[in-house]
LOMIVO-890297 format. One line per field, with one value per residue (C-alpha): residue number from 0; residue in three letters; x, y negated, z negated. Coordinates in Angstrom, 2 decimals. Example, Ala and Ser with C-alpha at 12.3 -4.5 7.8 and 13.67 -1.06 7.14 Angstrom:
2
seza: c(0; 1)
figu: c(ala; ser)
east: c(12.30; 13.67)
north: c(4.50; 1.06)
up: c(-7.80; -7.14)
END
This chain:
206
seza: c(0; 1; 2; 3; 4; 5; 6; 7; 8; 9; 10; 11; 12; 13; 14; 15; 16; 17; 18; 19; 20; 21; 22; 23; 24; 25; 26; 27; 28; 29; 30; 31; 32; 33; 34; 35; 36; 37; 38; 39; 40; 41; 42; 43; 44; 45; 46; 47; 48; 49; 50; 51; 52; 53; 54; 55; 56; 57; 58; 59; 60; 61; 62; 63; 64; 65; 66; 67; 68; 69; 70; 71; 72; 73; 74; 75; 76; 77; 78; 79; 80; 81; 82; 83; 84; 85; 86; 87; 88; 89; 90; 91; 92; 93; 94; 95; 96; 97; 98; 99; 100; 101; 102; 103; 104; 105; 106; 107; 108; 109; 110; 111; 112; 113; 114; 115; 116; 117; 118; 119; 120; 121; 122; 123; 124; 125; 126; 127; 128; 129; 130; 131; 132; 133; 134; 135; 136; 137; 138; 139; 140; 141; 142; 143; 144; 145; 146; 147; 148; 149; 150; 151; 152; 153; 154; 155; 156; 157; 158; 159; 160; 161; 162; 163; 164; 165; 166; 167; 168; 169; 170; 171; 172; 173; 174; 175; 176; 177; 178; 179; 180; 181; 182; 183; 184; 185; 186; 187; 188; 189; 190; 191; 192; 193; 194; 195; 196; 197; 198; 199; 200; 201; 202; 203; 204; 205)
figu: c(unk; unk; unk; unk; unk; unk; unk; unk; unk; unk; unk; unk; unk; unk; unk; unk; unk; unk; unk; unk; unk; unk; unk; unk; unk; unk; unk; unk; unk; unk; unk; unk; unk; unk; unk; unk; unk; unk; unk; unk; unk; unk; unk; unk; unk; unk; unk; unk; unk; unk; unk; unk; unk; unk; unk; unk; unk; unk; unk; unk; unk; unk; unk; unk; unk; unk; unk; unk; unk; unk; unk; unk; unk; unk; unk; unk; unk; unk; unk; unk; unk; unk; unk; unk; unk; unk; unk; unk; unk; unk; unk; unk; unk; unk; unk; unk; unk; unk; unk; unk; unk; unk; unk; unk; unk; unk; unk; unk; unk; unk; unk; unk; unk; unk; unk; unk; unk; unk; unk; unk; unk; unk; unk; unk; unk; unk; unk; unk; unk; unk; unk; unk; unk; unk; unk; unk; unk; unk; unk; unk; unk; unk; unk; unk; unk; unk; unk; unk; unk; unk; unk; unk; unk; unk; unk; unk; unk; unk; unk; unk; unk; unk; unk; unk; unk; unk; unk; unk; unk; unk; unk; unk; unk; unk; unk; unk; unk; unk; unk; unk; unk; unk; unk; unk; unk; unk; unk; unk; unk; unk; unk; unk; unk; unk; unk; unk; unk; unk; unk; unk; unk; unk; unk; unk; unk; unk)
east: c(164.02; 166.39; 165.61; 166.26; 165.03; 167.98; 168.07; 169.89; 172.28; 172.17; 172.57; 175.95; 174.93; 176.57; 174.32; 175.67; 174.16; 176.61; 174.49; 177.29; 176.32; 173.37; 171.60; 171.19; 168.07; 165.66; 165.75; 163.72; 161.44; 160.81; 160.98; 163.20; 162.73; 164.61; 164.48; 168.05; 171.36; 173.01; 170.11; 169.75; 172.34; 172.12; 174.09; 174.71; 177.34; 176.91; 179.28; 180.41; 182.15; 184.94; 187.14; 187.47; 186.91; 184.74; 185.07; 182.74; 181.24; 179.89; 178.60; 177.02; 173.76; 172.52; 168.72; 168.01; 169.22; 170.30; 173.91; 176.32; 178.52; 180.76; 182.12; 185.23; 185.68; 188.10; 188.41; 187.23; 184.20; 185.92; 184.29; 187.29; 185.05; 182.34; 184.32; 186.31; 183.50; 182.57; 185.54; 184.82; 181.93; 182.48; 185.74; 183.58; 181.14; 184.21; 183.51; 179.82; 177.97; 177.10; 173.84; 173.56; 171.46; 173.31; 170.70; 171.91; 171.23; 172.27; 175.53; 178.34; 180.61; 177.82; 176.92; 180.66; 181.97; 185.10; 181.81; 180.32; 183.50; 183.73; 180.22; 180.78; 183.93; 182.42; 178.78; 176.53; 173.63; 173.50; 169.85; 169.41; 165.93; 164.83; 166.31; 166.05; 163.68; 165.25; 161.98; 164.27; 167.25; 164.99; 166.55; 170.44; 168.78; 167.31; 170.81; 172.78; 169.62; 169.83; 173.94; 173.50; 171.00; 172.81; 176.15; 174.29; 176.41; 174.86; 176.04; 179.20; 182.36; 185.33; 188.71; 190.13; 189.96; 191.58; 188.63; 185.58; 186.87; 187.49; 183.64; 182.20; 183.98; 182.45; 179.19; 179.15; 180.16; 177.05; 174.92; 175.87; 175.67; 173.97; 171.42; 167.94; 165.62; 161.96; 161.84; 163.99; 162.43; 164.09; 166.92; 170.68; 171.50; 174.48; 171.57; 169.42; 171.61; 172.15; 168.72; 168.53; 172.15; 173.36; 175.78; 178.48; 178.36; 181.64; 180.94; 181.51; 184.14; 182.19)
north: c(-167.96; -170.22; -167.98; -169.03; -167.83; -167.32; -168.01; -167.52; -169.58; -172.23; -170.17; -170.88; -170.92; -168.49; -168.66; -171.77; -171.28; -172.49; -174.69; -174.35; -170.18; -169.23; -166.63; -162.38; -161.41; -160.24; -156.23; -154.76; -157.57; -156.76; -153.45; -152.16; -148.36; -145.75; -141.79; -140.92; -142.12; -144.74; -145.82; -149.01; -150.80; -154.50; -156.47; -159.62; -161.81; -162.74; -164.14; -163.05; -165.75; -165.08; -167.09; -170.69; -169.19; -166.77; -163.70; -163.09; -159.14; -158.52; -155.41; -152.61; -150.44; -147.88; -148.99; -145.05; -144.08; -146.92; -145.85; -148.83; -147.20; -149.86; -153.58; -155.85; -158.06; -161.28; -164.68; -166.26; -166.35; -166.36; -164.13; -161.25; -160.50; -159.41; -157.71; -155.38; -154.75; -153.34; -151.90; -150.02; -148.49; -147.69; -145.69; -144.01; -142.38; -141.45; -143.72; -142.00; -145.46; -146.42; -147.67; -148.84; -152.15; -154.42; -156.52; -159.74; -163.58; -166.13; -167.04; -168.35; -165.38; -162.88; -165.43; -165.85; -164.74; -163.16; -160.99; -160.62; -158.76; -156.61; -155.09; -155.15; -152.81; -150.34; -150.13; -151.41; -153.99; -157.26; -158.62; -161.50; -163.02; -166.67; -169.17; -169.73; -166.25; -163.85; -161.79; -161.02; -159.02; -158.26; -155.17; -156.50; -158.86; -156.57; -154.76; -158.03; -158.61; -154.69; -155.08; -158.50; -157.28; -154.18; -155.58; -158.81; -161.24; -164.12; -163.67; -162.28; -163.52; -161.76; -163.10; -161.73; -160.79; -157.35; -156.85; -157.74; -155.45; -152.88; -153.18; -153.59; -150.69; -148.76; -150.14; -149.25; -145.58; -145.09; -147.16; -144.25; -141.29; -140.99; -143.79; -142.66; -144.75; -144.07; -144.85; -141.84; -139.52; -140.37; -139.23; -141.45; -141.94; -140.09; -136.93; -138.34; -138.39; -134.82; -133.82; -136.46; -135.40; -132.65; -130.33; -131.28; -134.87; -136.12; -136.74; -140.35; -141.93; -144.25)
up: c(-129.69; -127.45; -124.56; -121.06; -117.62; -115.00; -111.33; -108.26; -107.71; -104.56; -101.42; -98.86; -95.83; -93.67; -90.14; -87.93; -84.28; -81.44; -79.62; -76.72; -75.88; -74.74; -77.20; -76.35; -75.53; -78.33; -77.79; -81.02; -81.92; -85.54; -85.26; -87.57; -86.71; -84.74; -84.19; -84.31; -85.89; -83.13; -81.03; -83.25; -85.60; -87.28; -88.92; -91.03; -92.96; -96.73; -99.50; -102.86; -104.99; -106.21; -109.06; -107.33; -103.48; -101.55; -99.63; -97.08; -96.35; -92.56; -91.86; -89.40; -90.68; -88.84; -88.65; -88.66; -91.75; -93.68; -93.98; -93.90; -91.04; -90.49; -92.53; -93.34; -95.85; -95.82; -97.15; -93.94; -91.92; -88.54; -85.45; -86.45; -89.38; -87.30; -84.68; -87.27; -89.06; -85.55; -84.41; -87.85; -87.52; -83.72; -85.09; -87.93; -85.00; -83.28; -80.46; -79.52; -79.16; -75.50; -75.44; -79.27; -79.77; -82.39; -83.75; -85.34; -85.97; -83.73; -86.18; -84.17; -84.50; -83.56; -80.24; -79.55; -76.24; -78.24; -79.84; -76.69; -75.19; -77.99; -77.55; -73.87; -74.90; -76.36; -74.07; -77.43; -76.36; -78.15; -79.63; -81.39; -83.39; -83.67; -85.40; -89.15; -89.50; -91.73; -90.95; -87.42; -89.14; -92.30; -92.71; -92.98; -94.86; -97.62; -97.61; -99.25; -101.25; -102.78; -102.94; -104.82; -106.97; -108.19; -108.70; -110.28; -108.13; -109.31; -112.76; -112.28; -112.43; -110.24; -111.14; -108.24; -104.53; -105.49; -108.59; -106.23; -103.18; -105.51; -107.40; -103.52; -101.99; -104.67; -104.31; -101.10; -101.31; -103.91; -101.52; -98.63; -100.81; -103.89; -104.03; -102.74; -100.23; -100.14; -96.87; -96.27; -98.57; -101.22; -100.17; -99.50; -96.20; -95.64; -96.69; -93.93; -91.97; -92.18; -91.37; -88.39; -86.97; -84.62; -86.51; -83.50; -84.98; -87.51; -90.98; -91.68; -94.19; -96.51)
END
């Protein structure tokens, strides 16, 4: 019937450890759980092709309640992507974060000192896995792979930076409020995050 299975296509890598900088501390293990909104974050860097090029999404999940609270996008992988996606989702909890753990990989710009500072900034904790285990930030992980599943990145074909910003940023605001997580009761994470919240605390811009 000339049919024909379909794969993913060959994976860019996007982790390159920095031999040069000693690694954070491993804070959470693999213990992806937390009782309250901004006791735990994570975050990772993945790539969405676009036309010729690539842009590159880092972002910041709340390891609470799943809600993507901060991320940037750009045609670069340089360590600003990972600090604004920071800088983001420090300014969408209004500042409140002393004492968050920011679990990542051992990527260059998450182990560079221009990172480093950044966290330092704004009181969050860096923690870092082992090398080459995605089991250590499985739960960033399982974001791109639910993102790139539902927008079917593999077998689409943006045309333009301004087209695939436009299709993520939407993604993204269904990812916060409307889709439902059975780990949360089947409920999104921005209505979680209601239930897990004080009343004093901001709503967040998704």
């Amino acid at each position: 019937m000339s049919w024909a299975g379909t794969c993913a296509r060959r994976r860019k890598r996007t982790t390159v450890p920095d031999p040069a900088v000693p690694p954070a501390p491993d804070l959470i293990g693999r213990d992806f759980t937390a009782t309250a909104p901004d006791q735990r974050w994570c975050g990772d860097i993945t790539y969405l092709r676009v036309g010729a090029g690539w842009l590159y999404l880092a972002t910041v999940i709340d390891i609470a309640t799943r809600r993507l609270v901060g991320w940037s996008i750009n045609t670069h992988m340089r360590t600003t992507l990972v600090i604004d996606a920071l800088d983001a989702a420090v300014a969408a909890r209004r500042g409140r974060v002393d004492g968050v753990i920011f679990r990542s990989d051992r990527g260059a710009q998450y182990s560079s000192s221009d990172f480093a500072d950044a966290c330092q900034r704004h009181g969050i904790r860096r923690s870092m896995g082992r090398i080459g285990s995605s089991y250590d930030n499985a739960l960033a992980e399982a974001y791109f792979a639910t993102l790139k599943r539902e927008l079917d990145v593999d077998h689409r074909h943006w045309t333009s930076e301004a087209d695939a910003r436009r299709n993520v940023f939407r993604w993204i605001a269904f990812y916060n409020h409307r889709r439902r997580h059975s780990a949360l009761g089947y409920l999104s994470p921005a209505d979680y995050e209601q239930t897990r919240t004080p009343a004093t605390l901001h709503q967040i811009a998704a």
